[in-house]
Every structure is written in structure tokens, then in C-alpha cells.
C-alpha positions as CSV (number, residue, x, y, z in Angstrom):
1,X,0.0,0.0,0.0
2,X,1.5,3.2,-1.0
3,X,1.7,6.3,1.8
4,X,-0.7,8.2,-1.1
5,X,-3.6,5.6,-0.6
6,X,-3.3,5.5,3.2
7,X,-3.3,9.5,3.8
8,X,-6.6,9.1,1.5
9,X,-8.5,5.8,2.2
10,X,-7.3,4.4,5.8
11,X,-5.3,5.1,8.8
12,X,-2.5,1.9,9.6
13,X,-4.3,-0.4,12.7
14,X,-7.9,1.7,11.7
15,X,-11.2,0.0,11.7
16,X,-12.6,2.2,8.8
17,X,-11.4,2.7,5.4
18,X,-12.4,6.2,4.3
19,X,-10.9,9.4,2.5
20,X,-10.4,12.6,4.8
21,X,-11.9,14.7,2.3
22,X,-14.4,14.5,-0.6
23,X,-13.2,13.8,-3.8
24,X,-16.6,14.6,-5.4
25,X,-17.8,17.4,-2.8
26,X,-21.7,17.1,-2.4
27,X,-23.7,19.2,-4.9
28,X,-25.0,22.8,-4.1
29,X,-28.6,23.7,-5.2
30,X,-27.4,25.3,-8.2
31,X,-25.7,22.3,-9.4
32,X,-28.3,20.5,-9.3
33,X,-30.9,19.7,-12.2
34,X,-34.2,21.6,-11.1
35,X,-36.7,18.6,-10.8
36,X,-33.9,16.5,-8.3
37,X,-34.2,19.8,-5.7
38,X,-37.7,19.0,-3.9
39,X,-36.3,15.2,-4.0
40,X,-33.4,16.5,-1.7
41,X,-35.3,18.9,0.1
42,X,-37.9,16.4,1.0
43,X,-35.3,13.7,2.2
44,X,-33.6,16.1,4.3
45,X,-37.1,16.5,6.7
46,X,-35.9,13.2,7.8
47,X,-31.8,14.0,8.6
48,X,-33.1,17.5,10.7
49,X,-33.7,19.4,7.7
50,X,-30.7,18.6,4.8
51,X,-30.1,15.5,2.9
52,X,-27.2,13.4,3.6
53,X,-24.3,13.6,1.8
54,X,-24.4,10.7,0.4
55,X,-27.7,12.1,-1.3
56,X,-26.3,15.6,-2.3
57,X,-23.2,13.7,-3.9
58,X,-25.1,11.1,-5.7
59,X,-27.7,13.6,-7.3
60,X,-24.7,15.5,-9.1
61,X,-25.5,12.3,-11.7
62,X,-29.3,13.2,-11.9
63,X,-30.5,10.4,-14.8
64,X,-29.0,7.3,-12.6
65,X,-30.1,9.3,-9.2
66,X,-33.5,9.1,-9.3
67,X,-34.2,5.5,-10.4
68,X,-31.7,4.5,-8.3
69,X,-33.3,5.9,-4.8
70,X,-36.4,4.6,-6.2
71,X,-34.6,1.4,-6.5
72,X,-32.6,1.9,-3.0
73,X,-36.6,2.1,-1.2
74,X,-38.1,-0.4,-2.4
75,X,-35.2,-2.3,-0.3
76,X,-35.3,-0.1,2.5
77,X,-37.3,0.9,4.0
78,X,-39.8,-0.6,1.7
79,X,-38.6,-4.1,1.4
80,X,-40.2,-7.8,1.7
81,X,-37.5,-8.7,4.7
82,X,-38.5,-7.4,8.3
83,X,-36.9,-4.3,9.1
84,X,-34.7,-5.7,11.9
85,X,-33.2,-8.5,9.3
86,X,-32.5,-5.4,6.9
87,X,-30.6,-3.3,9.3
88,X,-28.4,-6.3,10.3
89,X,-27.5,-7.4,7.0
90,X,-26.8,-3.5,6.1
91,X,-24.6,-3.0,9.3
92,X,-22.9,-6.1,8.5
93,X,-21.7,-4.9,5.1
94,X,-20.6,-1.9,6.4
95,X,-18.2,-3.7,8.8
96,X,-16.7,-6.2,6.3
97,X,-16.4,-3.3,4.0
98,X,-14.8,-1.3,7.0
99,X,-17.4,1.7,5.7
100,X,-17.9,4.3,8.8
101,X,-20.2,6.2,6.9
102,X,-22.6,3.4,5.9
103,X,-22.4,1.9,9.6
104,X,-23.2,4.9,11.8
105,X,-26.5,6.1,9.3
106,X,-27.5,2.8,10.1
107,X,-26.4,2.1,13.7
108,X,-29.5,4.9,14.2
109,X,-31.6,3.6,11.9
110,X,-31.3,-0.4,13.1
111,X,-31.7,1.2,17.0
112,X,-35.0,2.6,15.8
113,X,-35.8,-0.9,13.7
114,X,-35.3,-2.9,16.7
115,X,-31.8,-4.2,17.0
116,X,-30.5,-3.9,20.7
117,X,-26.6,-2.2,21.5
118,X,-25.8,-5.9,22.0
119,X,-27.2,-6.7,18.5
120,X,-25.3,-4.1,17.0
121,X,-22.3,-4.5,19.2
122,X,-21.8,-8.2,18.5
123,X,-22.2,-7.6,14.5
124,X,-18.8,-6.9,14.1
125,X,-18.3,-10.4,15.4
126,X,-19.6,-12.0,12.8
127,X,-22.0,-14.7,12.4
128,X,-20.4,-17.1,14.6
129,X,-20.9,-14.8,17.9
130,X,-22.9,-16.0,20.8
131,X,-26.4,-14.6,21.1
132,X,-27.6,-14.9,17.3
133,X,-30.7,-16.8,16.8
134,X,-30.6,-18.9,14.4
135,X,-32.5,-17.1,11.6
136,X,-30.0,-14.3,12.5
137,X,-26.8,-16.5,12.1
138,X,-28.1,-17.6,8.4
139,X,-28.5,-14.0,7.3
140,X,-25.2,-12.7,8.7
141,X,-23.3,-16.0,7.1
142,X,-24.9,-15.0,3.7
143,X,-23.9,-11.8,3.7
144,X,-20.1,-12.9,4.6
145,X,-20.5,-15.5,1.8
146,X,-21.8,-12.5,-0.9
147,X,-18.7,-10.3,0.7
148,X,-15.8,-13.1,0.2
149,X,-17.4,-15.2,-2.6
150,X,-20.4,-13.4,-4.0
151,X,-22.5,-17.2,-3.6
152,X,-24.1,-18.4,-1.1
153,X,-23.4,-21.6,0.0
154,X,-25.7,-24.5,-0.2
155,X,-25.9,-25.2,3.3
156,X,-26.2,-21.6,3.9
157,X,-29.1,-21.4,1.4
158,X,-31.1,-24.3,2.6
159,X,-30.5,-22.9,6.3
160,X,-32.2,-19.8,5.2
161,X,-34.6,-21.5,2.5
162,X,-36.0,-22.8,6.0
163,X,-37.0,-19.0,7.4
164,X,-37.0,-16.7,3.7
165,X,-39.7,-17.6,1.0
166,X,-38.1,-16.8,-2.8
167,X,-39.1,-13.3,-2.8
168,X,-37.0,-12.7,0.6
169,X,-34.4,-14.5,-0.6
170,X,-33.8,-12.8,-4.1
171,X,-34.2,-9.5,-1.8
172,X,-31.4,-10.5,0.6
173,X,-28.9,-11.3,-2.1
174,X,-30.2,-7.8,-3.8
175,X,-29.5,-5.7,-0.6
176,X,-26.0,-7.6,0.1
177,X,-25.6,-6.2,-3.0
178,X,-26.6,-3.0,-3.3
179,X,-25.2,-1.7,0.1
180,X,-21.8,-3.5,-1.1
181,X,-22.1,-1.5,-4.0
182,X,-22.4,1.7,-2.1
183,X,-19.9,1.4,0.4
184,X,-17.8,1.3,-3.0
185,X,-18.9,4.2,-4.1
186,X,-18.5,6.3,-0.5
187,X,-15.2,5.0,0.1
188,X,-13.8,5.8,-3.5
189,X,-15.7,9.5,-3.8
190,X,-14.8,10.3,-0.4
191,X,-18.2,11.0,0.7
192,X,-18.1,12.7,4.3
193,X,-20.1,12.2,7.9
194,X,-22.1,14.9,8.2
195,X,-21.5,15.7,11.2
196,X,-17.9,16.1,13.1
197,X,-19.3,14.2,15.7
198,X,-19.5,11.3,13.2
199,X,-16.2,10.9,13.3
């Protein structure tokens, strides 16, 4: 790893890999095209009043933004898998993909779902930790197995073949995917907490 890449993506002995400043900077008003403005201003009613920055970033590419969030809802929050299941496969990709951002939006949004601090806590375990149900192990193993080898497993599938119908089960391999995909895409645009106190 060159010195470059560290002073940009990840401290040595750090838990997160991130940039210390934006490489695309989140979009002002005036950059944006005209009908993706209420979008932003209506998301931002639920972050205190402005839209996230992983919102104001993404809508600089305003053709892919829109079908994309429509796309991003219909997993979450409007998805087939109980909430709590979402949250813990979400906060799991953000730990294997050592994505800060992605994991503190969604340590507040998995409290709300459901998932205790012991829940969330013991995610960076893994699926092996004590204290998982069952139902809970399966989901977390999947989402390992999507990480390392983008398949899950046979055993692994009938385990969760046993709790998910086919709809849930496309939609878990979907939202593996698609929160993979973003922690991509914050980690290589540099896409910031919002807050100091994030970090």
C-alpha cells in the first residue's frame, strides 16, 4: 500500500477505510438539475432538515439518481425482509467493507428498527458470535459469503430457505448487493459524515 492511498483511504491499525476529504464534494442547489431539488429537500425532513451527503453527492449524476433511490426504497425501507433483518445485514456490510459512513446512518436507523446495542455490538463479530438466533446466524453467514465469494453456500441457502420464502431471498442477495455496492462508491468518492461528531 502506498503512503498516497493511506493518507486518502485508511489510517494503519484503523477499523474504517475512508478518505479525509471528498473527492466529489456534495452538490449545491445550483448544481443541481431543477426537478432533483424537492427530492433533496424532502429527504432532508428526515436528517433535521438537509439531505445526507451521500444524497447531495449522488444527485450530481441526476438520470441514474432518481431511479436509483427509487430502486434503494423499495429495499429499505420498503422491502419484503423485516426491518430488523435489513438493518443487520446492512450493518454487516458496512463492517466487512470497514465503511464508517454506511455503519453509523444505520447504527440509528437499526436502534429505531429494533436491534438492541448488544445486536449491533456483537455484528462486528460475525455470524459465529454468541447470542444470534438462528434465523439471524443464516443472514449474517450470507452476507459474509456474498462479501468473500459473491454465492451463497448450499448449506447456507437451505439454512435460510428454512426462514425466507423466494421473494426474501432474491431481496437479501439484492441488498448484500446493493449496500456492497455503495460502500464502494462512499469509500472511493470520499463521501463525508455529516457531522464532526460522526467521526
Amino acid at each position: 500500500m502506498t503512503s498516497e492511498r493511506q493518507s486518502e483511504s485508511e489510517a494503519p491499525g484503523s477499523r474504517w477505510r475512508e478518505a479525509d476529504r471528498p473527492r466529489i464534494p456534495p452538490a449545491r442547489d445550483d448544481e443541481l438539475h431543477f426537478l432533483v431539488r424537492p427530492i433533496l429537500k424532502l429527504a432532508g425532513r428526515g436528517f433535521g432538515g438537509t439531505a445526507p451527503n451521500i444524497l447531495t453527492t449522488l444527485a450530481r449524476h441526476g438520470r441514474l439518481f432518481v431511479p436509483w433511490l427509487l430502486f434503494a426504497g423499495r429495499l429499505m425501507p420498503g422491502g419484503s425482509l423485516p426491518r430488523v433483518d435489513t438493518e443487520l445485514v446492512i450493518l454487516r456490510v458496512a463492517e466487512l467493507n470497514r465503511c464508517r459512513y454506511e455503519w453509523d446512518h444505520h447504527v440509528r436507523i437499526g436502534a429505531k428498527a429494533g436491534l438492541s446495542r448488544s445486536d449491533i455490538d456483537r455484528v462486528q463479530e460475525g455470524p459465529d458470535a454468541n447470542g444470534w438466533s438462528e434465523r439471524q446466524a443464516a443472514l449474517l453467514r450470507a452476507t459474509d459469503e456474498l462479501h468473500t465469494d459473491r454465492l451463497i453456500s448450499d448449506g447456507n441457502w437451505a439454512r435460510l430457505s428454512e426462514f425466507l420464502s423466494h421473494t426474501e431471498l432474491i431481496e437479501l442477495c439484492m441488498l448484500a448487493g446493493h449496500y456492497e455496492m455503495l460502500a464502494g462508491t462512499i469509500a472511493s468518492a470520499g463521501i463525508q459524515p455529516e457531522r464532526p461528531l460522526d467521526r
